[in-house]
N, C-alpha and C positions, 0 to 999 in steps of 0.2 A: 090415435097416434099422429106426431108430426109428420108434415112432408119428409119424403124420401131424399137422402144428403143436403139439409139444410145451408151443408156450406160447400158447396159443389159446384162445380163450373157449369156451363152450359151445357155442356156435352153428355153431363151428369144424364140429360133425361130423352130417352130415345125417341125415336121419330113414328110416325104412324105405321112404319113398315118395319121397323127395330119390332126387339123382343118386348112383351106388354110387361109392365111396372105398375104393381101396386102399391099406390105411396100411404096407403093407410096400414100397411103391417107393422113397419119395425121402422123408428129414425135413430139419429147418429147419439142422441145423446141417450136412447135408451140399450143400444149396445155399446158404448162406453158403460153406461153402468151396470152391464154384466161382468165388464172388464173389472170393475174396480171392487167385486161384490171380494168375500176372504176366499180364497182357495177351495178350501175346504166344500166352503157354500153353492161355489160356481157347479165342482166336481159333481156334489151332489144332485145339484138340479137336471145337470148334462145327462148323469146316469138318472132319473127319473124319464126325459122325456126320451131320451135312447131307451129305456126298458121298455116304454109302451106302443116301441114302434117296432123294434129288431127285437131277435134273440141276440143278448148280449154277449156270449162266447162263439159266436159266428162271425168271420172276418170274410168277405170277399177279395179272391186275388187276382189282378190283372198282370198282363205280361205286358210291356212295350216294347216294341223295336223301331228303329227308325230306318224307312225303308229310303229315302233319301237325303244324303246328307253334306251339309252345309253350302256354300253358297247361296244363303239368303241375301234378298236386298236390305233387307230393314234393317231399324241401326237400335234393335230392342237391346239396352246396356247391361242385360245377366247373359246373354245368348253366347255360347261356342260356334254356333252357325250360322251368325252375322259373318257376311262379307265383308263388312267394315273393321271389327275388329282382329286383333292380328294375337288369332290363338295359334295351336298347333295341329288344329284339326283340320283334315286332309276331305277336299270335297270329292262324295261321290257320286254317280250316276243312280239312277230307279234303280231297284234293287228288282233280278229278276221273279214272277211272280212263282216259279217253281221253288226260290227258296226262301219266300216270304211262307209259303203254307209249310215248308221242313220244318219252318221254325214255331209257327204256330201250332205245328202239332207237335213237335217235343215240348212247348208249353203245357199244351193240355197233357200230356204223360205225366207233366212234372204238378199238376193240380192247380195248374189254372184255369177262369172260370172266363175273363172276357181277354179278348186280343189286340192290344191297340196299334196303329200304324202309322208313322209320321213324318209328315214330310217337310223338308225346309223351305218352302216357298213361299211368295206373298199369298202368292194365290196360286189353285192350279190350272195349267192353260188345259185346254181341250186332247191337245197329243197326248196329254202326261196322263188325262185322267181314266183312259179308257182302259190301263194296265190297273188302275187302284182299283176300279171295277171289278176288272175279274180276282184280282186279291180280296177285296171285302165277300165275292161269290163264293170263293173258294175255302176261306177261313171259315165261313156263314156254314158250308157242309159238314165241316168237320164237326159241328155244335157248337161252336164257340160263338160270345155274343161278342159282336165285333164293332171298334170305337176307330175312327180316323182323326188329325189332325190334321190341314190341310194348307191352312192360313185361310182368307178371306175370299168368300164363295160369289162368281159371278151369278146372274141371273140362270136357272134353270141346272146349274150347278148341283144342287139339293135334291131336287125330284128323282137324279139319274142316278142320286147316292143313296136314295130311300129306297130304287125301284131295286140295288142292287143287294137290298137286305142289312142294309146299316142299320145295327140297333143305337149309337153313340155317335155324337159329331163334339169332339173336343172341345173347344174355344174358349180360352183362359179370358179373365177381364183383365188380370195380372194384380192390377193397384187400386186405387180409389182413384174415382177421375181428377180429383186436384194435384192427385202426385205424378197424377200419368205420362202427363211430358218431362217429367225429371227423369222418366227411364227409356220413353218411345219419344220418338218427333217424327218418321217416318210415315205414322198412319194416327189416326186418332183413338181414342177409346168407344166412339159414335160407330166406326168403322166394325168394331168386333161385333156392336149389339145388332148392328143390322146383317149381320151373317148368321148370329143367334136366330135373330129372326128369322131368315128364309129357312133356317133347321128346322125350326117350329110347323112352319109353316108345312113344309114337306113331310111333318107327320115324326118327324125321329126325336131321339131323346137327348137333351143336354150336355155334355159334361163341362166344366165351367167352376173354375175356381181363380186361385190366385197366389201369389208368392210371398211371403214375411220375409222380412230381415234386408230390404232394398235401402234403407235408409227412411223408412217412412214413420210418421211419428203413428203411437196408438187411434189417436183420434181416423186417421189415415188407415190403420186397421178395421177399426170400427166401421168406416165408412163401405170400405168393400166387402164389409158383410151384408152390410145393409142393401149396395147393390144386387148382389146375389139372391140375399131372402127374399128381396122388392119384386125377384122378376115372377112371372103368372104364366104357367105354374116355377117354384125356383127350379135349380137345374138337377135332374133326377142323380148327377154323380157331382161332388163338389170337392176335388185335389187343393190339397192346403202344402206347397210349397214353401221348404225350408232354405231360406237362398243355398246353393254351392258355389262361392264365388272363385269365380274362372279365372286364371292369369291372362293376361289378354286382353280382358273386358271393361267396360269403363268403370265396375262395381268389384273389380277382383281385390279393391283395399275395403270394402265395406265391411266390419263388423259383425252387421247380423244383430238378433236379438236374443235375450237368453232362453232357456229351457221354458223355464216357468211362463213368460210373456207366447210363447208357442202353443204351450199346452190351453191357454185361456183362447187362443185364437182356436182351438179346435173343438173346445167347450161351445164358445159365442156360437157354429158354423151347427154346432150338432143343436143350440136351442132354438135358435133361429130357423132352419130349415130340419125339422124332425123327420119328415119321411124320406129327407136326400140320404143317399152313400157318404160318405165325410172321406176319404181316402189322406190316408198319410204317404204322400209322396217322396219326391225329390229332397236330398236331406239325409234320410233316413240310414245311409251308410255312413254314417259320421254318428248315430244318437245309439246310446247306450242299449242293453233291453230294460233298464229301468224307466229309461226317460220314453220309448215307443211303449209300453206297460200304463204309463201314466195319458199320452194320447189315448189308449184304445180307452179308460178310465172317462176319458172327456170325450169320447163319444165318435171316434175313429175307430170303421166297422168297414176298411176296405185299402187297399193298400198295393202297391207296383210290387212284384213276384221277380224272382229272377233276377242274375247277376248285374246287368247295367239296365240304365233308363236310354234314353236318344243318344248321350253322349256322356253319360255320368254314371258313375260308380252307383251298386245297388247290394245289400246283403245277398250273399250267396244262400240256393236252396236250402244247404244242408242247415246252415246259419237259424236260418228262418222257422226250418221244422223241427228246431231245437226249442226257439222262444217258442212255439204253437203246444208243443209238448210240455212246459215249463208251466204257461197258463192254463194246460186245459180248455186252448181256441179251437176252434173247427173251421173249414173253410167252407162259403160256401159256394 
């Protein structure tokens, strides 16, 4: 197979202490041409290599909260919790760790399986991080497998999040590197692989996907799959984001992409990386249960639980254990 984003900026390929990339798996023009294979044909391939890896009536359900929120520095153009942009959203302090675990444990009451927690930061300083500790220890007790987002991890960062029982460390790519600065200029795309990296390194497991509907052409789609599949091993959870675009934000008149162009992006994600999660995220309170029925079809086997995400709207439980009952999904 070709090199890995053949038409990719520099940044495209990470450094010796980034996440490792294998550029003999998957290139740009061989997931395009899953893009452009009939519907029908993609569907069925996605459900082939999803059958041989999951049980297909099994959905994993995560819960998010966002334990601190807004006033970030970075100028990412989908985010509500840029301090640059001029939403409505009201900045708050750490969230205390007594009701980070209320909340994670009404999750797990309500059937969910992992806890995620997140924070609006570049990075986390040293003060902030010794509370997320004990909230990953505490959620860690109750059985819950536990995922943080964090922003961008200093050196030794990683080891003090592994030693505290992290099974998950977020870190979206977002876009393809060529689109990358059409939505961040704050930090680079180089900047996320090398905090990939020091996760790795530290022993814990990925989660790491990206957002549709930014304005980015398919090829640009294509291409951040291919990041993802590239990386060794890919990322054990992979969130396929449906833009919500925020009033406020520099992307709040974007368009988006249609149903169908979605559903092919969650096919490519489930052929390309078969034994990752595919999680249907952000989005998902705006999509029919036809159109989330046709994702779990292409190979979306994990999905955000619970009424909101960090700052966005999300199906309500009862909502949810209506479609589960309607297909015949199980969670697991």
């Amino acid at each position: 197979m070709n090199a890995i984003l053949q038409a990719a900026s520099s940044q495209t390929q990470p450094s010796a202490c980034a996440a490792a990339v294998d550029s003999a798996k998957w290139s740009v023009a061989e997931v395009e041409a899953l893009y452009d294979l009939p519907l029908m044909d993609l569907m069925y391939r996605a459900q082939q290599v999803h059958r041989e890896h999951f049980d297909a009536n099994e959905i994993q359900r995560s819960t998010l909260i966002s334990v601190k929120t807004g006033g970030c520095s970075e100028d990412c153009g989908y985010c509500s919790q840029s301090a640059r942009n001029k939403t409505e959203l009201e900045r708050e302090q750490l969230m205390p760790v007594a009701d980070v675990v209320a909340a994670a444990q009404a999750a797990k009451d309500k059937g969910a399986s992992r806890f995620c927690m997140g924070a609006a930061w570049r990075g986390p300083k040293e003060k902030d991080l010794e509370p997320v500790l004990e909230m990953i220890r505490e959620v860690k007790a109750l059985g819950l497998q536990t995922c943080v987002t964090l922003g961008m991890l200093k050196d030794g960062q990683a080891e003090k999040l592994a030693e505290a029982g992290l099974d998950y460390y977020n870190h979206n790519l977002d876009t393809a590197a060529e689109f990358y600065p059409k939505v961040i200029t704050t930090h680079t795309q180089q900047d996320r692989f090398d905090t990939i990296g020091e996760v790795r390194k530290a022993g814990m497991k990925v989660c790491s996907g990206g957002i549709i509907g930014m304005g980015e052409s398919r090829r640009n789609r294509a291409a951040l799959i291919v990041q993802l599949a590239n990386m060794t091993p890919a990322p054990e959870s992979v969130p396929i984001n449906n833009l919500v675009a925020i009033p406020g934000t520099p992307l709040a008149e974007i368009r988006g992409v249609d149903n169908f162009e979605f559903v092919r992006t969650i096919a490519a994600a489930r052929i390309t990386m078969p034994t990752s999660f595919v999680r249907l995220s952000a989005g998902r309170d705006a999509m029919s249960e036809e159109m989330q029925t046709l994702c779990f079809l292409a190979g979306a086997n994990s999905m955000f639980y619970g009424d909101k995400l960090l700052t966005t709207g999300n199906p309500d439980v009862d909502r949810d254990e209506a479609l589960f009952a309607k297909l015949g999904l199980r969670p697991i």
